[in-house]
C-alpha positions in Angstrom: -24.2 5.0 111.0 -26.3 2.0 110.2 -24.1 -0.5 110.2 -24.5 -3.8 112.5 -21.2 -4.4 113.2 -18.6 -2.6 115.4 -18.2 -2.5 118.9 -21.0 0.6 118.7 -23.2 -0.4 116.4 -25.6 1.0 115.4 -24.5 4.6 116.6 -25.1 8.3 114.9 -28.2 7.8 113.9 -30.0 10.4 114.9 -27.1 13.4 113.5 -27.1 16.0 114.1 -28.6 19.1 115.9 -27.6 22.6 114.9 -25.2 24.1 118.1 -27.2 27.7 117.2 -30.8 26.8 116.3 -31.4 23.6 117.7 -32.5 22.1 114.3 -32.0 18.6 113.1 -30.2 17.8 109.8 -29.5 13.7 108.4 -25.5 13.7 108.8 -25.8 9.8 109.7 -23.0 7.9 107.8 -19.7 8.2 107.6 -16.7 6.7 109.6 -15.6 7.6 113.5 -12.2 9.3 112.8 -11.1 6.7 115.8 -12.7 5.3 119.2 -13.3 8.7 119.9 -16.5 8.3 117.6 -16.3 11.7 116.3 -16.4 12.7 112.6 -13.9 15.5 111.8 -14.4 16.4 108.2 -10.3 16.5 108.0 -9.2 13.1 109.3 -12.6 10.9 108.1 -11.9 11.8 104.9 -9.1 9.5 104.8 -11.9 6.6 104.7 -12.5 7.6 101.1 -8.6 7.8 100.4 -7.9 4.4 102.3 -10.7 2.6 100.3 -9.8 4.0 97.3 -6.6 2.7 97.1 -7.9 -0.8 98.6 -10.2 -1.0 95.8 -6.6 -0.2 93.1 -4.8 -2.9 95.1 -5.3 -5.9 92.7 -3.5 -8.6 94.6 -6.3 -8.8 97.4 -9.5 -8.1 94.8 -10.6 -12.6 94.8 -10.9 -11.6 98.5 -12.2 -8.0 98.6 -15.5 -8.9 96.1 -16.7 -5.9 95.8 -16.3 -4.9 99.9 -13.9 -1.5 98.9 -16.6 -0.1 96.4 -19.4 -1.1 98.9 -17.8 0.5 101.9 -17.0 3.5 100.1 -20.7 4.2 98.9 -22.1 3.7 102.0 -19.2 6.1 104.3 -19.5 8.6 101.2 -22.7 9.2 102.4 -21.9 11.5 104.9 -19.7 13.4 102.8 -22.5 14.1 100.3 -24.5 15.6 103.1 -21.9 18.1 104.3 -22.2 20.1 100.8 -24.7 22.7 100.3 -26.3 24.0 97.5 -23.9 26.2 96.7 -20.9 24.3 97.7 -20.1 25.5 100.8 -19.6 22.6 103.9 -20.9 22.6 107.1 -18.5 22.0 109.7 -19.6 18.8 111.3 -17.4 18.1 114.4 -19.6 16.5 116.6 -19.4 15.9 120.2 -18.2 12.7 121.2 -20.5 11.5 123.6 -23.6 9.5 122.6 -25.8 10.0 125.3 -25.4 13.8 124.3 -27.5 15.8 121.6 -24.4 15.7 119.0 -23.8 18.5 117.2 -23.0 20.2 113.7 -21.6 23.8 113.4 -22.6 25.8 110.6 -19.0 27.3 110.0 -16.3 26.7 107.1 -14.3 24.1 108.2 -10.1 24.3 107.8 -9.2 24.5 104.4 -7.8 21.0 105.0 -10.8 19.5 105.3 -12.3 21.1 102.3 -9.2 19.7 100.1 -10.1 16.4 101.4 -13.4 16.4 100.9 -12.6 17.6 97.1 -10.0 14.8 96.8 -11.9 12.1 98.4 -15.0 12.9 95.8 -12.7 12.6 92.7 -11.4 9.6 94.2 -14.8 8.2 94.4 -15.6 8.5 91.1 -12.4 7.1 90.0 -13.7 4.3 92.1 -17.0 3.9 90.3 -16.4 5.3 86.8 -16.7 2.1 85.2 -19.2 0.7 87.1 -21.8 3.3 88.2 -21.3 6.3 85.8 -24.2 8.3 87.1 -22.9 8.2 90.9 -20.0 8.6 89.6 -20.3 11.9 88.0 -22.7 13.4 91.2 -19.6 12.9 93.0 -17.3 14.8 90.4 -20.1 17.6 90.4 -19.9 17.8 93.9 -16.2 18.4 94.0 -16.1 20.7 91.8 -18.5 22.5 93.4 -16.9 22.8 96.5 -13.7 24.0 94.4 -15.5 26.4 93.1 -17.1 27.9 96.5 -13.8 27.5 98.3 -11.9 29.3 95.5 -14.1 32.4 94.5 -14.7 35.9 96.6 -17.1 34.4 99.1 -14.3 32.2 100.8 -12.7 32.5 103.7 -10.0 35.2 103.4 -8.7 33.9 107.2 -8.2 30.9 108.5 -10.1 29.1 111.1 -12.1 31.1 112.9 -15.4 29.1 113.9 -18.3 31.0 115.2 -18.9 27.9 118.3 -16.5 25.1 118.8 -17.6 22.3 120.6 -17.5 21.8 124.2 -14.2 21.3 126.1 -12.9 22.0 122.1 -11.7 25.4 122.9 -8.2 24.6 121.6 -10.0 23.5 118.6 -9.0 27.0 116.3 -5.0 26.1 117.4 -4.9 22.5 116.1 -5.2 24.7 112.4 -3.9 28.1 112.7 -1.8 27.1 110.2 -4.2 26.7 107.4 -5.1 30.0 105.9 -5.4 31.4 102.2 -1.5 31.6 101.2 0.4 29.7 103.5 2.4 26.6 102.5 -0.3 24.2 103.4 -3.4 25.7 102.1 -1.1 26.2 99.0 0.1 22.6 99.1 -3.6 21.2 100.0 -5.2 23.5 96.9 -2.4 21.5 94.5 -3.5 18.1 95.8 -7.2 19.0 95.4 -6.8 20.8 91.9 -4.6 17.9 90.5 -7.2 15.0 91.8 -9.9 17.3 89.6 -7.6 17.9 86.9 -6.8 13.7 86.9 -11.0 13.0 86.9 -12.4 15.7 84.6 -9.1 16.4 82.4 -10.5 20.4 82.3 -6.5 21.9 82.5 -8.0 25.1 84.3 -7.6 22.7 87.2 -4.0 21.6 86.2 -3.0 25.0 85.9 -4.1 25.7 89.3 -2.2 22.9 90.8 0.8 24.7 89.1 0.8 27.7 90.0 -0.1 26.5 93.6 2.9 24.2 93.7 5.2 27.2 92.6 4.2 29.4 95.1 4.8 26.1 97.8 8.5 25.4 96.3 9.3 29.1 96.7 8.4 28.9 100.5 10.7 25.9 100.8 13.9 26.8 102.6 16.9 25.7 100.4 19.9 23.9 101.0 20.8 20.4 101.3 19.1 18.7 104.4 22.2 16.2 105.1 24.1 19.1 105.7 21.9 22.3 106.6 19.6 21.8 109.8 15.9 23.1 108.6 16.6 22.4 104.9 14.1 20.9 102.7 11.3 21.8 105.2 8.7 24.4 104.3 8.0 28.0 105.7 4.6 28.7 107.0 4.1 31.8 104.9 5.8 34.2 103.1 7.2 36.2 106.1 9.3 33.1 106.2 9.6 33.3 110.1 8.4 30.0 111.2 8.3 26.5 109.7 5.2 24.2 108.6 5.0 22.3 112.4 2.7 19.2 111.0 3.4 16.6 109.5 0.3 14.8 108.9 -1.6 17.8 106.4 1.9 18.7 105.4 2.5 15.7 103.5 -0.6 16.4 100.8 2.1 19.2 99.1 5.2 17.0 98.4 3.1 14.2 97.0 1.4 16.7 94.8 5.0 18.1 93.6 5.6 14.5 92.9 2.5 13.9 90.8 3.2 17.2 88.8 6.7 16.0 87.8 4.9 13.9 85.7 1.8 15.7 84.5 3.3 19.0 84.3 3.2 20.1 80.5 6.1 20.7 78.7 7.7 23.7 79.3 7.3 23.5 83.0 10.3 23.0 85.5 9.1 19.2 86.2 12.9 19.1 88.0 11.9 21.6 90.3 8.8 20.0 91.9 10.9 16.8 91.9 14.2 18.3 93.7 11.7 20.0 96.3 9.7 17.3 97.1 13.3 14.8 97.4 14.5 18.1 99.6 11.6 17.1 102.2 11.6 13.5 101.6 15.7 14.2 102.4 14.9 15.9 105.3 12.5 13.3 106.4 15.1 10.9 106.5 17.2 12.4 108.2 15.1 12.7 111.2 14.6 9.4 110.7 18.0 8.3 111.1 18.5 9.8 114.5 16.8 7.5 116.7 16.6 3.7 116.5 13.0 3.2 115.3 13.0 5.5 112.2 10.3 7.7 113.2 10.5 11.2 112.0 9.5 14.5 114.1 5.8 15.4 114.5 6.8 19.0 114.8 9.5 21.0 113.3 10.2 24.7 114.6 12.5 27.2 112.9 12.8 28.9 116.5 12.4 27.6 120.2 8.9 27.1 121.4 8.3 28.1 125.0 
């Protein structure tokens, strides 16, 4: 973006260039998602979670002076340029090479990045509720716009499946074949979504998605105790049930959901059952972690060999 600081500054100013028409669009803004400089929608979102929750930490606020809430206004800005009309996001991965015309691809992005995207707006306004109502509520608006796009007929019905990845990016569809409508992450990243919408706007159509998502991700959650049972506690792709959710990074968005809702569930809701599965993984975490010296759990878990 525009910034005069960094060790690139200023970059992206000129994004983006359409890979199919050639046309220019303003997708300036934003954060690199590391010293890669590129701007996946999935992992820069985390700019808006990680300044959120700056912004919430009240011990450092004398210093911070407004910093968090600045930041996040100005990086939001590229988020707010991704949505269409109708909701729908372009799916900005851009080449990462500045002396290259970078690129945006006018393709759904992983239903990962449209969870944070949704999440990241209704943190936003969390952000600025009290202090800028009227940006505050263009950024609900926008999130639940892109619920509502990424939730009726016209979505997806696969998974990722752009129409052009980016160059040397062919591996690109791989990295999230394991996001599609009904598997254990989209089901756990539709919770996290639905529940940041349902904690902004208090509509409970939103909390009774997040429900009935989190059932269908504690019924694909293989059972057993995970000190004893190798696999237990971890979660099944799909319903076929014959291979195991292998990240660990997305996967994560689904227990803390099951956490939230054994809170905010109503009553007469199991709130024990979202809060045994998600201590199942956080169980099964552990005990990864406990098998090598410097507590680090497994990047990728298998149900079967991978050749």
């Amino acid at each position: 973006g525009d910034t005069t600081l960094g060790w690139a500054s200023p970059c992206h100013c000129d994004d983006a260039f359409s890979s199919e028409t050639g046309e220019h669009r303003d997708f300036a803004g934003g954060w690199h998602q590391s010293c890669d400089v590129r701007k996946w929608i999935f992992s820069t979102a985390w700019g808006l979670f990680g300044m959120h929750a700056l912004q919430n930490y009240t011990a450092i606020q004398p210093w911070l002076a407004g910093k968090a809430l600045e930041e996040l206004k100005w990086g939001n800005q590229y988020f707010a340029k991704l949505v269409k009309e109708n909701g729908q996001l372009y799916d900005s991965i851009i080449y990462p090479n500045s002396f290259e015309q970078r690129e945006f691809y006018d393709n759904d992005p992983p239903f990962c990045a449209v969870a944070n995207v949704i999440a990241g707006q209704c943190m936003v306004y969390d952000a600025f509720q009290s202090t800028d109502t009227d940006y505050a509520e263009e950024c609900l608006k926008r999130a639940e716009r892109v619920w509502s796009y990424y939730t009726s007929e016209q979505a997806p019905k696969k998974g990722y499946t752009p129409k052009r990845v980016p160059k040397c990016h062919e591996w690109l569809p791989h990295l999230f074949e394991q996001n599609y409508p009904g598997s254990a992450l989209y089901e756990g990243d539709r919770a996290f979504a639905s529940l940041w919408l349902y904690q902004t706007s208090k509509k409970t159509c939103y909390l009774e998605d997040a429900i009935a998502c989190a059932k269908r991700l504690c019924a694909l959650q293989q059972a057993g105790d995970p000190n004893c049972e190798e696999g237990a506690g971890t979660f099944y792709r799909d319903p076929s049930k014959k291979q195991r959710v292998s990240a660990s990074d997305d996967g994560a968005l689904g227990p803390l959901c099951l956490l939230k809702l054994s809170d905010l569930a109503p009553k007469g809701e199991d709130r024990t059952a979202f809060f045994c599965a998600a201590k199942r993984y956080a169980d099964h975490l552990a005990k990864f972690s406990a098998k090598n010296p410097w507590g680090m759990v497994a990047c990728y878990d298998y149900a079967t060999p991978v050749q």
